[in-house]
C-alpha positions as CSV (number, residue, x, y, z in Angstrom):
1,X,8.2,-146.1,451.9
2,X,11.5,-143.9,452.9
3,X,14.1,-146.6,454.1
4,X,15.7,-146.4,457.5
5,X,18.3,-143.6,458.1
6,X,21.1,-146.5,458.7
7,X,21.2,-147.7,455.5
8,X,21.5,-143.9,454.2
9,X,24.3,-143.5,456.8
10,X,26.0,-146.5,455.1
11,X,25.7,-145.3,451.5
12,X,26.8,-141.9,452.5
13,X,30.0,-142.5,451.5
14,X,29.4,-143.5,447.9
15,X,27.0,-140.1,447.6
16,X,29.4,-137.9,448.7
17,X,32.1,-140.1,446.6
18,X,29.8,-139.4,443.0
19,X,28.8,-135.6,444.0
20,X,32.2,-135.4,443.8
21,X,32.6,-136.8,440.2
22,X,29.1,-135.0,439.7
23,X,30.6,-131.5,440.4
24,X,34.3,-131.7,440.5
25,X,36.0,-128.5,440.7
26,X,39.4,-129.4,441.7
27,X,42.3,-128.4,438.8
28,X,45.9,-128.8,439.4
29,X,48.2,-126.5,436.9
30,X,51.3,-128.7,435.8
31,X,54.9,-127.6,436.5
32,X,56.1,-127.0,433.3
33,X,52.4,-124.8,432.7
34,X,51.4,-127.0,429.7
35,X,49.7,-130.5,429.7
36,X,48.4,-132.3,426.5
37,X,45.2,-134.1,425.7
38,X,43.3,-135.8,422.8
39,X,39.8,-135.5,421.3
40,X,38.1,-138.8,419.9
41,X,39.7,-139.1,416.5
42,X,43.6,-139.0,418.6
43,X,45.2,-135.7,417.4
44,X,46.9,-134.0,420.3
45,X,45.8,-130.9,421.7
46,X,48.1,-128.3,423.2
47,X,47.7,-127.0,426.9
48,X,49.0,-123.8,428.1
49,X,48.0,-123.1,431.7
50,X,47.9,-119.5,432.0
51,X,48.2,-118.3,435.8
52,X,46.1,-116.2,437.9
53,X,47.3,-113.9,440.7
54,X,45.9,-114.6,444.0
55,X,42.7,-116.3,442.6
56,X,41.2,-118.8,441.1
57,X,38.1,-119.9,439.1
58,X,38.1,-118.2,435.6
59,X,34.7,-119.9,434.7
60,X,33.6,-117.8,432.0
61,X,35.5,-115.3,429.2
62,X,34.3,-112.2,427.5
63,X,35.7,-110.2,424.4
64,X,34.5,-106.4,424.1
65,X,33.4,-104.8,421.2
66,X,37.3,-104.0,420.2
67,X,38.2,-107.8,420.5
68,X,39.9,-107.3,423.3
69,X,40.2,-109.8,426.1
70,X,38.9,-112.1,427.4
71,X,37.9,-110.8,430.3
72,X,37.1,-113.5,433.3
73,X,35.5,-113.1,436.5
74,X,37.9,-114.8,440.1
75,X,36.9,-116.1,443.2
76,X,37.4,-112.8,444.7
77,X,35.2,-110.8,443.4
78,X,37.2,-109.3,440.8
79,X,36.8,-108.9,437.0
80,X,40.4,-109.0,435.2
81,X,41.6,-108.8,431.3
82,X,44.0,-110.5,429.6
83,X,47.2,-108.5,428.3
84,X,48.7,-110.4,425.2
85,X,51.5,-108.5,425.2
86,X,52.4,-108.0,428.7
87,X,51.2,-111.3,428.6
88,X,49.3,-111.1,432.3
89,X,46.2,-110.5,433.6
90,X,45.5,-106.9,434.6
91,X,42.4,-105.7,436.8
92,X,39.7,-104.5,435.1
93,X,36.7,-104.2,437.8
94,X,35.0,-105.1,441.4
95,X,31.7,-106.4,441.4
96,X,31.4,-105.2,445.2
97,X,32.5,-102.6,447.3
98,X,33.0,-105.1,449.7
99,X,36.7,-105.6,447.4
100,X,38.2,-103.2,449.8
101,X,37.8,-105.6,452.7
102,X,41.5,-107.5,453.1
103,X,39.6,-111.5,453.5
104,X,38.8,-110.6,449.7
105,X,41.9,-109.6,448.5
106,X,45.8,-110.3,449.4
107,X,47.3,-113.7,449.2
108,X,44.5,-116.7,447.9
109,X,42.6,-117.6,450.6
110,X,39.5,-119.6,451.0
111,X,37.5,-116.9,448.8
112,X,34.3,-119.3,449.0
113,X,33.2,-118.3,452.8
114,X,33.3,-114.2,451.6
115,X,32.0,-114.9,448.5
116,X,28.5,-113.2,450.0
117,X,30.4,-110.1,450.5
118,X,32.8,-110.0,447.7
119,X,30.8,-111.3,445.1
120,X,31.3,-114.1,442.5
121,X,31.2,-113.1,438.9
122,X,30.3,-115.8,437.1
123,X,28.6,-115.2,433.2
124,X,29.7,-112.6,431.8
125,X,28.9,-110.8,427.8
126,X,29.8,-106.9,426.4
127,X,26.9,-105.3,424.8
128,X,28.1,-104.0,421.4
129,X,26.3,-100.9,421.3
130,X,27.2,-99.4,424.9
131,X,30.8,-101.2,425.2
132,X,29.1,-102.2,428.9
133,X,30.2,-105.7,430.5
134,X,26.9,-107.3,432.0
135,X,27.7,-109.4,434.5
136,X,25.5,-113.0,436.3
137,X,27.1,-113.0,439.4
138,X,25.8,-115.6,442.2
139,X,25.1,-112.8,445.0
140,X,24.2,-109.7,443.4
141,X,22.4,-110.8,440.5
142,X,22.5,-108.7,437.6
143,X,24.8,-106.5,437.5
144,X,26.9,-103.8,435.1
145,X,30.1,-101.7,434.8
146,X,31.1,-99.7,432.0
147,X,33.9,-100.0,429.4
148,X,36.7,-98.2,431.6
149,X,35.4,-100.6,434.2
150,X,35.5,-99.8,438.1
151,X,33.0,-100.9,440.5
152,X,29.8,-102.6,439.3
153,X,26.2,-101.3,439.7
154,X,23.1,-103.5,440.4
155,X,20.8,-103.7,437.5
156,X,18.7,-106.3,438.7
157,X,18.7,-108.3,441.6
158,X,14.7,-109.2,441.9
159,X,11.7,-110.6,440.2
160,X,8.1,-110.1,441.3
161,X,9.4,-109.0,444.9
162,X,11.6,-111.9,445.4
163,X,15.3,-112.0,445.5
164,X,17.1,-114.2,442.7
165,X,19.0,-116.5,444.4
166,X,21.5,-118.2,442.7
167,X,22.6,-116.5,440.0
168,X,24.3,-118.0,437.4
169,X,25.2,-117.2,433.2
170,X,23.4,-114.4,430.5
171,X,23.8,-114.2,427.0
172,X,22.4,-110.2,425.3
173,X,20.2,-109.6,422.5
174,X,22.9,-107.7,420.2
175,X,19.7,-106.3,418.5
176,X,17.7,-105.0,421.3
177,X,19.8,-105.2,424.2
178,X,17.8,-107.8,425.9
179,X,19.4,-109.4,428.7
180,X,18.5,-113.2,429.1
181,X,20.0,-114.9,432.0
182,X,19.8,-118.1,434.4
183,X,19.3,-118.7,438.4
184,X,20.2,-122.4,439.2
185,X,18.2,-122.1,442.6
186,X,15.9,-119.6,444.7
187,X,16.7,-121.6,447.4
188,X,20.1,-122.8,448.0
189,X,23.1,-119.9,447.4
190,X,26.6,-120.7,445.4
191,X,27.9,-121.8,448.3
192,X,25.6,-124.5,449.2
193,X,25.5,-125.7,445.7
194,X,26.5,-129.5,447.5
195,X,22.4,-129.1,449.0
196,X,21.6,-127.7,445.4
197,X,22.7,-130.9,444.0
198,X,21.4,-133.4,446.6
199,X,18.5,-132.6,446.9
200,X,17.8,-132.6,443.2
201,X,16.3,-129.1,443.5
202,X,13.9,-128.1,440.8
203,X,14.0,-123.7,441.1
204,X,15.6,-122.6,438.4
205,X,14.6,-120.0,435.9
206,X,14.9,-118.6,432.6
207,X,14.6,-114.9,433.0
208,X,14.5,-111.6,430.4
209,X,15.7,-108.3,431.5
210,X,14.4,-105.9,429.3
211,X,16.9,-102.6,429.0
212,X,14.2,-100.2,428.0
213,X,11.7,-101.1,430.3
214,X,13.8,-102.4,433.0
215,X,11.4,-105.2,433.6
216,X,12.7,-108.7,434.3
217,X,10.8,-111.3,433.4
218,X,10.6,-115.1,434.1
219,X,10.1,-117.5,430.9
220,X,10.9,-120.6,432.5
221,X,10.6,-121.9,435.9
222,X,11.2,-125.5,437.8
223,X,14.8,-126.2,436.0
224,X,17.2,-128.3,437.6
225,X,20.3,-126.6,438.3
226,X,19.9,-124.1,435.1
227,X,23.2,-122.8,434.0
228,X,24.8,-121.7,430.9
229,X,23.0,-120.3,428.1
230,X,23.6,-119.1,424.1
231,X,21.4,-117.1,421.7
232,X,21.4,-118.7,418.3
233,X,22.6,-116.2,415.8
234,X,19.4,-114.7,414.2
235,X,17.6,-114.8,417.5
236,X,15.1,-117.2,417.2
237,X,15.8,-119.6,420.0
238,X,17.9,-119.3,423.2
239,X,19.7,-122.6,424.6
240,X,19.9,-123.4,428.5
241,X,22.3,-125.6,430.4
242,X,20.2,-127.9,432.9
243,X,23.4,-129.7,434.5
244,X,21.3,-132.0,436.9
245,X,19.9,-133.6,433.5
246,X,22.9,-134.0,431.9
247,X,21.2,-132.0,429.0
248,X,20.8,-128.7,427.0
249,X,17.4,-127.5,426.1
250,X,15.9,-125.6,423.6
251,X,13.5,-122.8,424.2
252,X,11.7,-121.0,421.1
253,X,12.0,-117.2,421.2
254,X,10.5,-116.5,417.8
255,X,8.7,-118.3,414.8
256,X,5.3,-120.7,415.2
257,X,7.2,-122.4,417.4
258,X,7.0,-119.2,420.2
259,X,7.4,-120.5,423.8
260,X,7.8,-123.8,422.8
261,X,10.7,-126.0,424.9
262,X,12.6,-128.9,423.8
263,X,15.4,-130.9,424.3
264,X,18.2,-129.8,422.2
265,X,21.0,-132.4,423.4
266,X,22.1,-135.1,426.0
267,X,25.0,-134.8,427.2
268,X,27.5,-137.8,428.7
269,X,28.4,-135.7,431.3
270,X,27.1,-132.7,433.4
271,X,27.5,-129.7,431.9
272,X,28.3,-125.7,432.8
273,X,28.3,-123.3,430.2
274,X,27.5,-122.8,426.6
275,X,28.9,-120.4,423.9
276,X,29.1,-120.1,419.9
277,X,31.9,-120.8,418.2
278,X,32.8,-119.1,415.4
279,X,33.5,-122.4,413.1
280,X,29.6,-122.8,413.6
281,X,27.8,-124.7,416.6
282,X,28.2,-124.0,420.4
283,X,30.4,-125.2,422.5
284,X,29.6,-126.8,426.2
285,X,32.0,-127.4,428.8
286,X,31.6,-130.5,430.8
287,X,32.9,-131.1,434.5
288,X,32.7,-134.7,434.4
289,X,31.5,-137.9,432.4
290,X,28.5,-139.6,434.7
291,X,28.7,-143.3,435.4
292,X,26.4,-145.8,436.6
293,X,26.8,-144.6,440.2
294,X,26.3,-140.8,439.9
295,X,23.1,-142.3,437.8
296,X,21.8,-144.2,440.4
297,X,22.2,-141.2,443.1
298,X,20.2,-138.9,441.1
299,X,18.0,-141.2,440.2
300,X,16.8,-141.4,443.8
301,X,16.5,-137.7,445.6
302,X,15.5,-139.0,448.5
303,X,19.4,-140.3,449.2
304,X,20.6,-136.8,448.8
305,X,17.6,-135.2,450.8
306,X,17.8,-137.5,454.2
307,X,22.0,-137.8,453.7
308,X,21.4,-133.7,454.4
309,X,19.7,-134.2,457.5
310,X,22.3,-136.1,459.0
311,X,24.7,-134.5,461.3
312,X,27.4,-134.7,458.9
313,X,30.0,-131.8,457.7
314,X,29.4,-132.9,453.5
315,X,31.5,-129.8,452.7
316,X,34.3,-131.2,454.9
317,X,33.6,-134.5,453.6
318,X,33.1,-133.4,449.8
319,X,37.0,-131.5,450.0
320,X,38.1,-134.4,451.8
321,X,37.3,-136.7,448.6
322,X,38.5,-133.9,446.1
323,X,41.5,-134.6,447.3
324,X,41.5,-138.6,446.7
325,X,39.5,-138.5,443.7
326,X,39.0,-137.0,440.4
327,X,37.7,-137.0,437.0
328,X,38.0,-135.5,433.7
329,X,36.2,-132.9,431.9
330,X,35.6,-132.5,428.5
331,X,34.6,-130.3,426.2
332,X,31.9,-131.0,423.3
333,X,30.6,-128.9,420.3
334,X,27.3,-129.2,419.0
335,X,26.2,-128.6,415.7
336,X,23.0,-126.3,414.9
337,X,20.6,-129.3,415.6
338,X,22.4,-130.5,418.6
339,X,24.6,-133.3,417.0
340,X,28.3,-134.0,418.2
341,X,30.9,-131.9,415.9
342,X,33.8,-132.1,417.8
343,X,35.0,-132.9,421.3
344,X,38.2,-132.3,423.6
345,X,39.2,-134.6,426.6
346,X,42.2,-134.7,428.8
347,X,43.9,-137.5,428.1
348,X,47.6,-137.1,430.2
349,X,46.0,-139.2,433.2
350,X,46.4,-136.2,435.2
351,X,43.2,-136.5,438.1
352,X,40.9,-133.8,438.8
353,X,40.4,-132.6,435.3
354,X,37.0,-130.3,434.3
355,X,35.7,-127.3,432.1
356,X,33.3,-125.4,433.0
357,X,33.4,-123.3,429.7
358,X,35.2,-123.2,426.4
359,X,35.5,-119.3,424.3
360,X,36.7,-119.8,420.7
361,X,38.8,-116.7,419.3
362,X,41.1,-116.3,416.4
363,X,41.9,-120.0,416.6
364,X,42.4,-120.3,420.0
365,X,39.7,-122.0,423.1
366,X,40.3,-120.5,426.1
367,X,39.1,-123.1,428.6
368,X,37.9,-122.5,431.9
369,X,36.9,-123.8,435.2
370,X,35.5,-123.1,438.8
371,X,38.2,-123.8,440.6
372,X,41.5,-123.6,438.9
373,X,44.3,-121.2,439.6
374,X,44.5,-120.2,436.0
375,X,43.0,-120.3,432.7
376,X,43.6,-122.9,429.5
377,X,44.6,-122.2,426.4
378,X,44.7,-124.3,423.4
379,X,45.7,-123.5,419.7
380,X,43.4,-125.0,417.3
381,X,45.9,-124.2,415.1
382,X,49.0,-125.7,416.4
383,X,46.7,-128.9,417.4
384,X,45.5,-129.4,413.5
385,X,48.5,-129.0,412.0
């Protein structure tokens, strides 16, 4: 029996209140451009807050085949590269045409309502043999540019007639050149991810793009918000980010166990992307812990599903509480077999904390997140010593 629409009215507040925590985006920088936080065992973790230009939203980082980098993707539509000795971030490449148009450049603006025109880069991985940045990005699908970069080309944007959707993180194949990447939806956009996550939608795919064939191909379908994903080193298995489960799975590539899926790790919070780290393991960035009452919500989808029928504004609503409330991401690395090895959490008591990915290189985790004016940086190093 569905309950009466007045007492959904009456909880509509607390939904909106725990999508909030569920898929909080908002990140302040500090004014002195470093904060500090502590992982489980109490040693102190150093934050620099490196600052991006008219932008905002590094969510994922790339190295190319020189070690340079990382490259991120920004809110509009741009793919930009870190100079360590100019020490700023320097354009690199467009992922539309549309770039030209002013509403996606100039001073930051509201990128999100152009974001169907500009583009939004969001995974992004070099392959080693071509020195070619592939690129997820939540409009145009899959997409390419070269090692000088420029403006990106379409490589894929379709499977078995249909469009993708939402497109969302890849990982490559170093030996083959076989693109693997996620959709979270084929039927809500980026921009409606709110509706994504209310109404506990179930569309998202696993999908191969083959290079030589130029075939896509779907291996898993009815995830639940599928997002990042990782290759394990030899090949054999490729792990996927289902954020509305609070979990990463684990689906077989190779060996007897061939097309086989399991469930790698649950997670205490709900998770974005995934990547190796070079200490062993894979690291997940986490926006938020859940609690009781973001448990409860998705617990029940018919909440989420009639609160979207109502004639209420939930993106007004939903900035309206980012404002009042926040939570703190994390960041957690897994071991091989999907144990806890390690994990970062703000700890300053700053609101409105969340990762949405961490890159480990020469000793230092570039940390990033969907909605922050620029990108973190902690030294393992200094933090150890």
């Amino acid at each position: 029996m569905r309950p009466p629409q007045h007492f959904t009215a009456v909880v509509a507040a607390a939904v909106l209140t725990a999508c909030f925590a569920y898929y909080n985006f908002s990140l302040k920088p500090s004014n002195d451009g470093a904060e500090t936080s502590y992982d489980d065992v109490g040693k102190l973790w150093q934050h620099e807050a490196v600052p991006i230009e008219n932008a905002v939203g590094p969510e994922s980082f790339a190295f190319d085949p020189r070690g340079e980098g990382p490259y991120t993707g920004v809110s509009d539509g741009r793919i930009i590269k870190w100079h360590p000795l100019l020490k700023r971030w320097l354009n690199f490449a467009n992922v539309s045409s549309h770039r030209a148009y002013d509403e996606c450049g100039g001073p930051y603006g509201d990128h999100s309502k152009v974001e169907h025109l500009c583009g939004r880069p969001l995974g992004l991985c070099f392959s080693k043999a071509t020195g070619d940045l592939y690129i997820a990005d939540a409009y145009k699908g899959l997409i390419v540019v070269g090692p000088s970069g420029g403006t990106a080309e379409t490589v894929t944007s379709q499977v078995e007639g249909s469009p993708f959707g939402f497109t969302n993180s890849l990982d490559i194949d170093q030996r083959t050149g076989a693109v693997y990447f996620t959709t979270s939806s084929s039927k809500y956009e980026r921009r409606n991810y709110i509706s994504l996550i209310l109404s506990k939608d179930k569309t998202g795919r696993l999908m191969k793009y083959d290079p030589q064939s130029k075939q896509v191909r779907i291996l898993l379908n009815n995830l639940s918000f599928a997002n990042g994903v990782a290759l394990s080193k030899g090949g054999a298995y490729i792990l996927i980010v289902e954020t509305n489960n609070c979990r990463v799975l684990r689906y077989w590539l190779e060996t007897s166990k061939a097309g086989t899926l399991e469930v790698f790790a649950d997670l205490p919070g709900f998770p974005d992307n995934i990547k190796h780290s070079p200490r062993g393991g894979f690291w997940v960035g986490i926006y938020s812990r859940r609690d009781k009452l973001v448990q409860w919500i998705v617990s029940y989808p018919w909440i989420g599903k009639t609160l979207l029928k109502l004639p209420l504004d939930i993106a007004k609503a939903y900035s309206y509480l980012a404002k009042l409330k926040g939570s703190s991401g994390l960041a957690i690395r897994l071991s091989d077999e999907g144990d806890v090895m390690e994990i970062i959490e703000n700890g300053s008591g700053n609101r409105g904390r969340s990762i949405s990915e961490v890159a480990e290189r020469d000793g230092i985790l570039w940390v990033g997140s969907i909605d922050a004016p620029f990108a973190g940086k902690y030294d393992i190093l200094v933090a150890q010593g």
